[in-house]
N, C-alpha and C positions, 0 to 999 in steps of 0.2 A: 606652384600651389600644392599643399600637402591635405593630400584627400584619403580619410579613414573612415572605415567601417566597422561596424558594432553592432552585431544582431543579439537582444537579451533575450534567454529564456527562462519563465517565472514554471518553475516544477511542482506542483502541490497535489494532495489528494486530500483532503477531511481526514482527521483521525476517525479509524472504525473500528477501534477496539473496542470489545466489551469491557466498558468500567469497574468489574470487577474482576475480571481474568487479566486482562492488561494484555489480553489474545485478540484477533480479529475470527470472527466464529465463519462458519460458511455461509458464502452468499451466494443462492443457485442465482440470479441474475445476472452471474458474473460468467456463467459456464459458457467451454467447459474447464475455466478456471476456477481455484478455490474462493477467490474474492478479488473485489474490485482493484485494488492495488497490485496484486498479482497479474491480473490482466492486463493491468496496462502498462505495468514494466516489461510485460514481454511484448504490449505494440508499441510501447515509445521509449522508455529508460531504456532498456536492453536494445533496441534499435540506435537510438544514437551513441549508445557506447562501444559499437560496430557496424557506423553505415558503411554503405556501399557507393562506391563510386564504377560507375557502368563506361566501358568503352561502345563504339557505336557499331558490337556486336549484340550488345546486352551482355556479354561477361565482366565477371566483376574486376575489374583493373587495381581499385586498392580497398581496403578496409580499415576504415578510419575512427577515430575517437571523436567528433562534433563535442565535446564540451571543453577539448582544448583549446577550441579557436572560437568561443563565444562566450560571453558573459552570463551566466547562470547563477540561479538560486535553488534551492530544495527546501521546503519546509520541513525545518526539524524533524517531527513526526512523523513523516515519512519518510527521512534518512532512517532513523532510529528503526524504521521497520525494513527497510531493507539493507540495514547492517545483520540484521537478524537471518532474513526469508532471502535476501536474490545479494549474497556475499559479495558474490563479482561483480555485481553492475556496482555495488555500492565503492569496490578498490577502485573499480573503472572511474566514477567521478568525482574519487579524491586524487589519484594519479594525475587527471586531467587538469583537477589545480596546480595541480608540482608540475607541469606539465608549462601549463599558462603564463606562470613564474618565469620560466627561461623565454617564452615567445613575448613575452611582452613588457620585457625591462624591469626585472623584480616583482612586477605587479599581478597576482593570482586574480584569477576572474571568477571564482565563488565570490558571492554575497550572500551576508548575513540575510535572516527576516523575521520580525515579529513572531513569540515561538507558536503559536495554535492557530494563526492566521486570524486574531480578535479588528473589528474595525477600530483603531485605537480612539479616531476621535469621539467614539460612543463611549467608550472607556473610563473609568476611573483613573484617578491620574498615580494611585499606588497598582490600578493593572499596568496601564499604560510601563511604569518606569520595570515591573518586574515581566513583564511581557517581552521588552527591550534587553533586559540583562540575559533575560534569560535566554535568544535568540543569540544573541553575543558570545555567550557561555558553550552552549550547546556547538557554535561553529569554531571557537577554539579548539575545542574538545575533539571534533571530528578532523578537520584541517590544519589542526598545529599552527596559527597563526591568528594574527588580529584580523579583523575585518574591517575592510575601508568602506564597502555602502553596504546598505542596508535594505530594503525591501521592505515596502509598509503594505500589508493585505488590502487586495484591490487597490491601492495605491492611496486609498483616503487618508488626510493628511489634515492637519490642523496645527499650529504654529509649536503650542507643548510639546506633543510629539516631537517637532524635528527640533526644537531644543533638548530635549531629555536625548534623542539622538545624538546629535554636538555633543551634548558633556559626556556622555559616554566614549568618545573618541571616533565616532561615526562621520566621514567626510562627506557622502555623497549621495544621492537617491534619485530615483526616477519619477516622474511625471508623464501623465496624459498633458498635450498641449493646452486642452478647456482650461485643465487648472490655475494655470498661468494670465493673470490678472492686466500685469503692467508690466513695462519693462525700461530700463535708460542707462548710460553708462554709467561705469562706475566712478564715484566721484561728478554723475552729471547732475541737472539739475529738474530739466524735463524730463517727465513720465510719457513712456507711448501707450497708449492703449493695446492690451493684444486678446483682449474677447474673443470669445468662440472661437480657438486655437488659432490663433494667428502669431503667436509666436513661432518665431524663426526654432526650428529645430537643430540646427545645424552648429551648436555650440553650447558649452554651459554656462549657465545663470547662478549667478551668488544673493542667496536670499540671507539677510539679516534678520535675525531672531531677539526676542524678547528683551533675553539678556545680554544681547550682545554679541551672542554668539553666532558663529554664519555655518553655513550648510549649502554644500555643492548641489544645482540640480541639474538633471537630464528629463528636458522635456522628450520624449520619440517623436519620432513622424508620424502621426498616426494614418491616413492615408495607405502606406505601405503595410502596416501593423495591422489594416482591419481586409486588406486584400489578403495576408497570407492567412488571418482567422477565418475569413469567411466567404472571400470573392475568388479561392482557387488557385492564389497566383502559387501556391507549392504543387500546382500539376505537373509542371516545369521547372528544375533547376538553372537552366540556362535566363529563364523568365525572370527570375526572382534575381537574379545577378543585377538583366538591365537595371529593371524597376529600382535596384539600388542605386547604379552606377547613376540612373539619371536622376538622382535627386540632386547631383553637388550641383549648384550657382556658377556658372561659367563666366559670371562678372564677377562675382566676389573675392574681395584678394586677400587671402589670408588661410589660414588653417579650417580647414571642414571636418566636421566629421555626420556621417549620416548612419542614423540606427533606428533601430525599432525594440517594442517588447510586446512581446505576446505571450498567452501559456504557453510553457514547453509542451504542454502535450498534442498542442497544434502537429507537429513536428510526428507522428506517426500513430499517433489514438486519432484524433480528430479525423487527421487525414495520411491514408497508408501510404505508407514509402513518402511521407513526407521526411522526413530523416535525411530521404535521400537525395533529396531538393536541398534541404538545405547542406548537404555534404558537398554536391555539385558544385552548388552558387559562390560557397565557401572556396572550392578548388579554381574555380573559375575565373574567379576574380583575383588570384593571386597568382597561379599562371601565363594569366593575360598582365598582370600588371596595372590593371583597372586603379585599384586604390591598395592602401595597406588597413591587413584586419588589425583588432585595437580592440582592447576593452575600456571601463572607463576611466580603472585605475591611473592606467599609464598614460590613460589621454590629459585627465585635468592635472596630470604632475607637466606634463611636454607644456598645455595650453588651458594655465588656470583661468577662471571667467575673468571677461572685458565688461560684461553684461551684470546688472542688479537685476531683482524681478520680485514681483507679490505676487504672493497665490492668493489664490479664492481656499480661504478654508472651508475645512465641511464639504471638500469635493472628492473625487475619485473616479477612475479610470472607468467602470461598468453602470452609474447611476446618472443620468442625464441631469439629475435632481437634488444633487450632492451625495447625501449618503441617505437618502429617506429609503433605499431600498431592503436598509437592516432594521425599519424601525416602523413604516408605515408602506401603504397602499398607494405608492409612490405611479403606478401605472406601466414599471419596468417588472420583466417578469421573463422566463425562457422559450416563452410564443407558444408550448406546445398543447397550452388548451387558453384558448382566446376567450373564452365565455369565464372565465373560474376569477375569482378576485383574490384579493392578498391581503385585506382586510385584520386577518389572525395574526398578522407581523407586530402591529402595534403592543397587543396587549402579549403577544409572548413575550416580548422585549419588557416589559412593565413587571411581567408575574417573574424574571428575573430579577430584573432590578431589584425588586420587593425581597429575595430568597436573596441575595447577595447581602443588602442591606440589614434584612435580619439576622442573615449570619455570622457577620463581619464585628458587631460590639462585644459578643459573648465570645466569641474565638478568640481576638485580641486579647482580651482581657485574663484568658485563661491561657494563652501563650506566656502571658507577662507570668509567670506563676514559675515557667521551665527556661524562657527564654531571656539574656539582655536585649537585644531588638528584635523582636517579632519579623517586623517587616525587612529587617537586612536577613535574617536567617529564611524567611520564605525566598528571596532573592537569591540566595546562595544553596537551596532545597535543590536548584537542579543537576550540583553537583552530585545530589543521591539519586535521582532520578537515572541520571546516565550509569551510576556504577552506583548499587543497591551492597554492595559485599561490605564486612562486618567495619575492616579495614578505613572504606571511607568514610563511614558511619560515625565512626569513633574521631577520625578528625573536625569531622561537623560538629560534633558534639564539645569538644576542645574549642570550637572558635564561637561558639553560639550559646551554650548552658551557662546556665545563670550559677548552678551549681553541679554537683555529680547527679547526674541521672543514671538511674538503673533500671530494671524490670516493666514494671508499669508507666512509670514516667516517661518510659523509652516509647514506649507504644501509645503512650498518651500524645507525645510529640508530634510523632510520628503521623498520627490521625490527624491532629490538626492541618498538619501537612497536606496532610491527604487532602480534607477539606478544601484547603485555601487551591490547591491544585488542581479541582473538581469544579469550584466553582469561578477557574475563569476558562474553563473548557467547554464551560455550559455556553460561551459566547461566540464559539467560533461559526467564523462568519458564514457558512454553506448554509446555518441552520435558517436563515431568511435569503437566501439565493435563489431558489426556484418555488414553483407555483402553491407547493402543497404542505400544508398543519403535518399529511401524516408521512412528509415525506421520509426517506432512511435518514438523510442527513437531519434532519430539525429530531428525531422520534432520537437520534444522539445525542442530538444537546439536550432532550429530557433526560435522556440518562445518566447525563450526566449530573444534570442536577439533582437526579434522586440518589446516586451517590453522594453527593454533599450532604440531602436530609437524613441519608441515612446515619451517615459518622454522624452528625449533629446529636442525633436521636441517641446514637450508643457513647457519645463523651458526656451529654446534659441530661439524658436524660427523658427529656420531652420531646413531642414531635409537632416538626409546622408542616408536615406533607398537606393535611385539612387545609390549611390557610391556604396554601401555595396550587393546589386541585380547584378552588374555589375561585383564585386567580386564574387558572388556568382553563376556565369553562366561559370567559369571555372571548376566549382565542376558538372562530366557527370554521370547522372544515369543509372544504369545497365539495367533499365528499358524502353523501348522505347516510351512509353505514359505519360514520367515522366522528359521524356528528361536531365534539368540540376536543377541546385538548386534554379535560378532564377521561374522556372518555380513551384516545389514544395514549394516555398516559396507562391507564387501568388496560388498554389491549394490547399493548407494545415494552411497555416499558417494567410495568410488574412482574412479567414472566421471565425475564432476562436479570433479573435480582438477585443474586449470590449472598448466601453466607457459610461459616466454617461449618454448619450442619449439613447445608445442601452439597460443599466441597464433596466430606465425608462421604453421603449420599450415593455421591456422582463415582466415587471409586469405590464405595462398595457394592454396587449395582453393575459396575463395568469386572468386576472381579469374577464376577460367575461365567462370563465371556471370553477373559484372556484370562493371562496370568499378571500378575503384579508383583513387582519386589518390595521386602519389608519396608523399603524407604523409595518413595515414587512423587514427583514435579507431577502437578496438576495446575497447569495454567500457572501460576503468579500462587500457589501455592505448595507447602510439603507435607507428604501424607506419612505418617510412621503406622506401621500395621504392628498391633500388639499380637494376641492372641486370634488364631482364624480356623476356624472347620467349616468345611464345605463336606457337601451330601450330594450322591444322586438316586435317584430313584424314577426307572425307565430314562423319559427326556426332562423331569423336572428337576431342578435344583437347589439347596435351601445354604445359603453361606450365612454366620453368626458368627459374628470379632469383635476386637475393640480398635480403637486407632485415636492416633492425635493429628488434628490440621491446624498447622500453622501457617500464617502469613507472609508470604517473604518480602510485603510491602509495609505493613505496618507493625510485623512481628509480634501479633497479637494469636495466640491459639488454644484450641479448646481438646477437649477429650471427650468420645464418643462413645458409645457401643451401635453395634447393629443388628438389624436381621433380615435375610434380602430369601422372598420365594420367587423362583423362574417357573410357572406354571408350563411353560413351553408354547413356543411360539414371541408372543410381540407381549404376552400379560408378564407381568414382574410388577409384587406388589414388595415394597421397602417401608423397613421402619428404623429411626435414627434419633436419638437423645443423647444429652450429655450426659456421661457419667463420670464419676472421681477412679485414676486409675487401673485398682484390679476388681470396681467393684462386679465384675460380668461373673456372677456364681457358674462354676462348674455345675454343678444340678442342673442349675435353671438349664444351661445350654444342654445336658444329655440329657432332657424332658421332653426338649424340642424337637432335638435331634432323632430321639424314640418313636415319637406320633409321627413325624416325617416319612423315617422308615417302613413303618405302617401305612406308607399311600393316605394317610387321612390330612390332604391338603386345607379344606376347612380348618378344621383343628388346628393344623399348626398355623394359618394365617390366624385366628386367632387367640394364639399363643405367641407369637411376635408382637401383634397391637396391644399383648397386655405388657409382656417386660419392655418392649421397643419404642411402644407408640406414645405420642398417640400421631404425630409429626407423620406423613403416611408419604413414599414417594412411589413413581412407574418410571415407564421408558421414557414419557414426555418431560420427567426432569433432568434428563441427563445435556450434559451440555452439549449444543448443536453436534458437534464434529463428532464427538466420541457415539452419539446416537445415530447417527448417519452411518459407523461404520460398523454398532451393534446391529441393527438392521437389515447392513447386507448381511450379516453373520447368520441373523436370522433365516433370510430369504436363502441362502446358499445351498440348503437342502432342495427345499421349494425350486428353486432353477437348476440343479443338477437332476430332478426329477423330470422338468420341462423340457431340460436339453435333452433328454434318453427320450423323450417322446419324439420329440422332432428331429432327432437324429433317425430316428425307426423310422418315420414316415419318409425322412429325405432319403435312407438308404434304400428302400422300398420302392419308391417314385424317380431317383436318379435316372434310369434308362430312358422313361418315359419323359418326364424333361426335355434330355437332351432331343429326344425322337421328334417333340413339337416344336424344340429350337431351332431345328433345322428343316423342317417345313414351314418354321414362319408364319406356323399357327397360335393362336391366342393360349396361356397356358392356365391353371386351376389357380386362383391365387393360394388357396392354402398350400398346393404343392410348394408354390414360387417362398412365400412367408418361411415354412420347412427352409429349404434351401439356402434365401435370404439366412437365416438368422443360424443353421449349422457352419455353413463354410467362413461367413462373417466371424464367428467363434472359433472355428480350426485355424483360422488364420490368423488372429489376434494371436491364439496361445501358442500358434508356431513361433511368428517371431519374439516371446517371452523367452521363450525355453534356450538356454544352452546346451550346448554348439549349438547354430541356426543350423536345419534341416536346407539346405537348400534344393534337394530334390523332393521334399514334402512342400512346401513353399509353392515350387513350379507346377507340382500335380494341382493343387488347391486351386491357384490360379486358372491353369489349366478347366478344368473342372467348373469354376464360374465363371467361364466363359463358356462353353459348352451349353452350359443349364441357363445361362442367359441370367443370371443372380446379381442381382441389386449391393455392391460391395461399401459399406457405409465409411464415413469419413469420421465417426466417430473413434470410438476405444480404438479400431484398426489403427488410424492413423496415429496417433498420440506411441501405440505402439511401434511400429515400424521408426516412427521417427526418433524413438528413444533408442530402438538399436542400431541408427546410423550414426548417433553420434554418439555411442560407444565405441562403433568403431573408427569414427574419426579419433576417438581418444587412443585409442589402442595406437594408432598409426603415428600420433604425436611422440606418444612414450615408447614405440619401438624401435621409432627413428629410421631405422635402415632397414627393419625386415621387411622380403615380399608379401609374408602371409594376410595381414593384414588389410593392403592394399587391396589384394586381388578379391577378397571375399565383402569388401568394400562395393569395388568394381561390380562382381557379378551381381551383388544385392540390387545396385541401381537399374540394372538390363532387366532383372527380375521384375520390379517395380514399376518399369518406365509405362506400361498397357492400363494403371490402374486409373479408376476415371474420378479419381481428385488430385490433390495439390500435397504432398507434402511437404511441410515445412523443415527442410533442411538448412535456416540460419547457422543452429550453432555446429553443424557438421561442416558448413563453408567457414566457417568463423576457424577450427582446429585447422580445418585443411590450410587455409593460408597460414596461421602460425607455423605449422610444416615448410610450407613453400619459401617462406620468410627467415625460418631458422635452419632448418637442414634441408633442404633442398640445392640451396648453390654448393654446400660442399658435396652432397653425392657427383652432383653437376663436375666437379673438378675429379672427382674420381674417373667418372665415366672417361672423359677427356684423356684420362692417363691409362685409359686401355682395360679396366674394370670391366668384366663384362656383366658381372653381379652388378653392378652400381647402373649399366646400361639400361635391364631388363627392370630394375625396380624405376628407372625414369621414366621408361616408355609404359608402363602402369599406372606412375603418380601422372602424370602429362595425359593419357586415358582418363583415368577420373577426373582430373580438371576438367573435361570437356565436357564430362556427366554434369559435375558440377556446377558449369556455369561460372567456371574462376578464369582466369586468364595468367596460362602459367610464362611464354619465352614470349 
């Protein structure tokens, strides 16, 4: 009997890009990461891209890839984002397909998926079919190959769908067991009933489709699939094996195979050192000889379906209710406020509908004006999308113009693009997933659709925002300060609104801060700085230029002048208008420039609102991150002022301190607060600085422990931890020298007394690439009487044990 395993992991995160930067902005709820996607590449994407397999010391025996030996999917957008931000996780799980190709008989175990995660069956069937291309597209693109299955968001499915799938060349897809309707051989005659999951999971089902066409499915077990989401069974790697191994039929004669799908992020966000459950279970089952791992590629070529089957359309994998959870008050919700209703799903869904609908006859219509098919060139748009350069630009435009396009026509396209692109982002499916109108996810698919009204507004002309706010005040938030959607549209989503003035704005306002070069990337735009004079006088400062911002999305840009006063401190008042080239008079600017110098601030702020204004910006316009780091700029005097106080008080009270630490008497908090917050700081900036001091380090340490000092797990740790896997780097690329090693070594002795956890993953990650690539040949050196090659073993082989690696 041939028994296979197939664990899928579904990877996703919401797109969080701000729709006009095409950036994701800072998110403190993510801290002390920059945003949610970053977070959780570093507890699950970058986890299973080097789990850990533990011997039954707790050191780590191997260090392995988990997306070679399981079947996976990533939503575009979130590849797309970490091709950008985390490089290596992203080689790590394209390798893992090339990878998957040799272990499983040609067959790569990436799957395509729907490209924004839209529920397709709510869909329009021109989203539906470019939703589809464009997941298809986008997974060539990234993995050099076709895609055999495909991945439908939340798994909702409806019979169009997996036809448009079929003709595109899509073989296979997954199912929740509910889904599955009926079932009988093939070629039989009776139907079995298999309701409420009762389909056999252990094999795949051939559904016939409309026109004829068929489509592979994998129903999972669910059972297994809802114990590793939510009942624990990833406590234990050894657990998750059985739990596998006893799903096969011990009467059944014939081919099996037994799999599950959950989110990937089950696997190390959900649950820590899940990663490493499933690495285990993985190792486990194939050292024992249990079953053979499998994806599903290669399974339905060995053992195509015996089995026919009907789904329930209109269902899906998270809604008990088919898909009412993206469109009404279905009574599924994420549990963690039981009293709040969901009531606002419906008519947010509607007040889209409505903004899609209105915007779709006038767009069309004016595509047909640039384009021969509209709807084949938005289909083929995500070839720009992935590579924006002049190059592909001009092939799209060869296979898609009606005629030569130039200039404006270029950027008129271009927008429409944008548009049609806007507005099926407005749909992705997070925005009705959990409990709340004003949640981040839903408060992005307004934004996105105010990016749609807005290009509508700058191609036509006229504006439906009114109509579409007026829809959108039927949609009531659970929240009483939040009122309806009208209202979070106006607190959330208005101030996140970008145009080439605000661009402008945003670097000439950050210009009086740093420096900038004539030609400078601002988000998803380019700034050319014309003519610039900056002034100071005391702490204020008064910058006057011109500049052009252009577009690098729709290649649409304008021409500015400005005038930026830094009063000093957090005030900074900005004024910005277009203007035609060299209109910025040299007078006018050394008028300004004159009352400036004279200290008559008044004056000159109203001397910029007369040539600049009337357009007025501050520090609250500046976009999130660049304002977060003016800020500290700000604050830096302010806290190097603070630290000199609290340095004097701590070196003043140091004796004293120690003297109550060691009787064991109660200490002054503001002494302790001093103390806390100096050594916390000396010790941060020790390990910043090169050469690490290591005898400044030990005193420090030394020192807070003495004074009894509160050593934080914040900036310290993040610090320390950056300089070990420096030098885990160092030690890769020296290969053979001792220096490295030992200053490796001491750091960790150094560190071992401190009372948190630092996170040294990617310092055991380098260290085994060492041990894996030069290691066995010093090894053969030592052997042949080396006694350099001895002294650097008995070092690396030391720090293994720091480590936590398992080196002979």
């Amino acid at each position: 009997m041939e028994r296979s395993v197939c664990i899928h992991a579904h990877f996703y995160q919401p797109p969080r890009e701000n729709p006009w930067l095409e950036t994701i902005e800072l998110q403190d709820t993510a801290y002390p990461y920059h945003d949610w996607n970053e977070r959780i590449s570093a507890e699950c994407y970058a986890t299973n891209a080097a789990s850990r397999i533990l011997d039954v010391e707790g050191r780590i025996l191997q260090i392995v890839n988990n997306y070679s030996r399981i079947s996976f999917n990533f939503g575009p957008t979130l590849l797309g984002w970490m091709q950008e931000y985390a490089p290596d996780i992203y080689d790590a799980v394209l390798e893992a397909d090339q990878e998957s190709i040799k272990l499983f008989s040609g067959h790569g175990s990436a799957l395509a998926q729907a490209y924004n995660h839209m529920i397709l069956p709510l869909a329009a069937v021109r989203d539906k079919y470019t939703q589809i291309l464009w997941g298809i597209h986008d997974f060539e693109h990234r993995f050099g190959r076709k895609p055999e299955g495909m991945w439908l968001p939340e798994t909702a499915v409806d019979l169009e769908s997996l036809d448009i799938l079929s003709e595109q060349g899509i073989r296979f897809t997954i199912l929740a067991p509910h889904q599955a309707r009926r079932v009988r051989r093939i070629r039989g005659r009776k139907w079995r009933d298999v309701t409420g999951g009762k389909i056999d999971p252990r094999m795949p089902y051939r559904q016939t489709l409309p026109s004829g066409r068929r489509m592979v499915i994998f129903f999972y077990d669910d059972p297994i699939a809802r114990a590793v989401a939510f009942e624990g069974l990833l406590n234990r790697g050894d657990m998750l094996a059985k739990r596998l191994i006893d799903a096969f039929s011990e009467t059944f004669q014939g081919p099996q195979i037994v799999h599950i799908a959950t989110d990937g992020e089950s696997y190390g966000h959900h649950h820590r050192h899940g990663d490493m459950a499933l690495a285990y279970a993985l190792h486990y089952i194939e050292s024992n000889n249990l079953a053979r791992l499998t994806n599903y590629g290669e399974y339905v070529e060995k053992h195509p379906p015996t089995q026919e089957v009907e789904i329930f359309e209109n269902s899906s994998w998270s809604c008990s209710h088919g898909v009412e959870r993206w469109r009404n008050d279905c009574g599924c919700n994420s549990g963690g406020h039981p009293d709040w209703g969901q009531g606002w799903r419906r008519p947010l869904r509607e007040s889209l509908d409505w903004l899609r609908d209105a915007l779709q006859p006038a767009c069309e219509e004016k595509m047909r004006l640039f384009l021969k098919d509209p709807w084949g060139a938005r289909d083929d748009y995500i070839h720009i999308i992935l590579d924006r350069s002049p190059e592909r630009l001009e092939g799209f435009l060869r296979r898609h113009a009606a005629r030569n396009l130039e200039g404006e026509d270029r950027i008129m396209v271009l927008s429409l693009l944008e548009l049609q692109r806007h507005a099926m982002l407005m749909y992705t499916s997070c925005g009705w997933f959990f409990d709340e109108l004003s949640g981040i996810e839903t408060v992005q698919n307004m934004q996105y659709a105010a990016r749609a009204l807005q290009i509508y507004e700058e191609v036509f002309g006229e504006t439906l925002e009114a109509q579409f706010l007026q829809r959108l005040e039927a949609a009531k938030s659970n929240m009483t300060e939040h009122q309806d959607g009208r209202v979070i549209y106006e607190k959330f989503v208005k101030p996140a609104m970008v145009d080439l003035a605000k661009v402008g704005a945003h670097y000439a306002m950050s210009s009086i801060f740093e420096e900038h070069g004539e030609k400078e990337n601002v988000s998803c735009y380019r700034v050319e700085r014309g003519m610039y004079e900056i002034s100071e006088v005391g702490k204020a400062k008064l910058a006057i230029g011109s500049l052009k911002v252009s577009s690098e999305v729709t290649l649409e840009s304008s021409d500015f002048c400005f005038g930026i006063l830094h009063w000093g401190g957090h005030n900074i008042s900005g004024y910005v208008r277009k203007c035609k080239g060299n209109e910025l008079d040299q007078e006018v600017v050394q008028g300004v420039l004159d009352v400036f110098a004279r200290a008559d601030f008044p004056e000159t702020l109203q001397l910029l609102e007369k040539f600049f204004g009337p357009a007025a910006y501050s520090l609250r316009n500046l976009f999130r991150d660049e304002q977060r780091k003016i800020v500290n700029i700000i604050l830096q005097a302010t806290l190097a002022d603070t630290e000199g106080i609290y340095r004097q008080v701590y070196e003043n009270s140091a004796p004293l301190l120690r003297f109550l630490t060691d009787l064991g008497t109660s200490r002054p908090p503001a002494l302790c607060m001093a103390a806390d917050f100096v050594l916390n700081a000396s010790l941060t900036r020790a390990f910043e600085e090169k050469p690490l001091d290591m005898n400044a380090v030990k005193t420090l340490l030394e020192n807070a422990v003495l004074e009894g000092a509160s050593l934080d797990s914040g900036p310290l740790e993040i610090a320390i931890r950056r300089r070990l896997e420096e030098m885990a780097e160092q030690i890769l690329e020296k290969k053979n020298e001792l220096a490295p090693l030992q200053e490796m070594d001491e750091t960790l002795d150094l560190i071992r007394s401190l009372p948190f956890e630092i996170n040294i993953r990617q310092a055991q990650n380098r260290y085994y690439a060492v041990l894996q690539e030069i290691y066995p040949q010093i090894r053969q050196r030592q052997a042949a009487g080396d006694k350099e090659a001895g002294e650097w073993v008995r070092r690396f082989q030391s720090l293994g044990q720091k480590l936590s690696v398992r080196v002979d």
